[in-house]
N, C-alpha and C positions, 0 to 999 in steps of 0.2 A: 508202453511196452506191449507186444504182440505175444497171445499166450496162443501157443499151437499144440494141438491134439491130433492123433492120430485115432482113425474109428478102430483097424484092423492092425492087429498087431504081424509084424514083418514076419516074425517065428512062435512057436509054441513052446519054444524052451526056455525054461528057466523064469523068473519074475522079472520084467520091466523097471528098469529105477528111472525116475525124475530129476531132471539135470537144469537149472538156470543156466543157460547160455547168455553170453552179452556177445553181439557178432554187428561189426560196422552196416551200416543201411546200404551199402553199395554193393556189399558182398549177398547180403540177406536179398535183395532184388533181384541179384546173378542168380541164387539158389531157388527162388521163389518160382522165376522163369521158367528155370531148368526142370524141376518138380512137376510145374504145370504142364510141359510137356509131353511130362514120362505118368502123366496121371497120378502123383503121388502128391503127400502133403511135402511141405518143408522138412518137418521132422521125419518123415521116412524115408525122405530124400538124405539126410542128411543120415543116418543113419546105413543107407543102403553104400555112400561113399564109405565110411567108415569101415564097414565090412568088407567091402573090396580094398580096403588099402588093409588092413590088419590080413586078410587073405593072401594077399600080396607077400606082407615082409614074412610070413609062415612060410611061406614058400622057397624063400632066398634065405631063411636063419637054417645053420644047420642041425636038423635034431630036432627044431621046433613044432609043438606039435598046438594044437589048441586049448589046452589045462595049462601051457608056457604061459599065455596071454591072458587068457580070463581071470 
C-alpha cells in the first residue's frame, strides 16, 4: 500500500481529515501522471479534482450554496 502525504496544505480553512482510499493501480498511475505534471502530489491532485467537481454541481444545484455541501 502507498501512503501519500501532502507537505502544503491546498487551503487554510478549516482541519484536514485523513481518509484510506482503496483506488485500482491503473487509475492511481493515471492520477500519479497527471499530478506529476501539474507539480502536485497524488493527494492534492486528487483533492484539487474534487473541488472542481463539488464547485461544479454548486453551481448547477439551485440555491446551493457551500454550508449545502460541507
Amino acid at each position: 500500500m502507498t501512503t501519500v502525504t501532502q507537505s502544503r496544505p491546498m487551503s487554510t480553512k478549516g482541519k484536514r481529515k485523513s481518509y484510506l482510499l482503496r483506488i485500482n493501480e491503473d487509475l492511481w498511475n493515471e492520477l500519479s501522471e497527471w499530478a506529476s505534471q501539474e507539480f502536485r502530489s497524488v493527494n492534492g491532485q486528487i483533492e484539487l479534482i474534487l473541488r472542481r467537481a463539488i464547485d461544479e454541481r454548486k453551481k448547477r444545484r439551485p440555491g446551493g450554496s457551500e454550508e449545502d455541501i460541507r
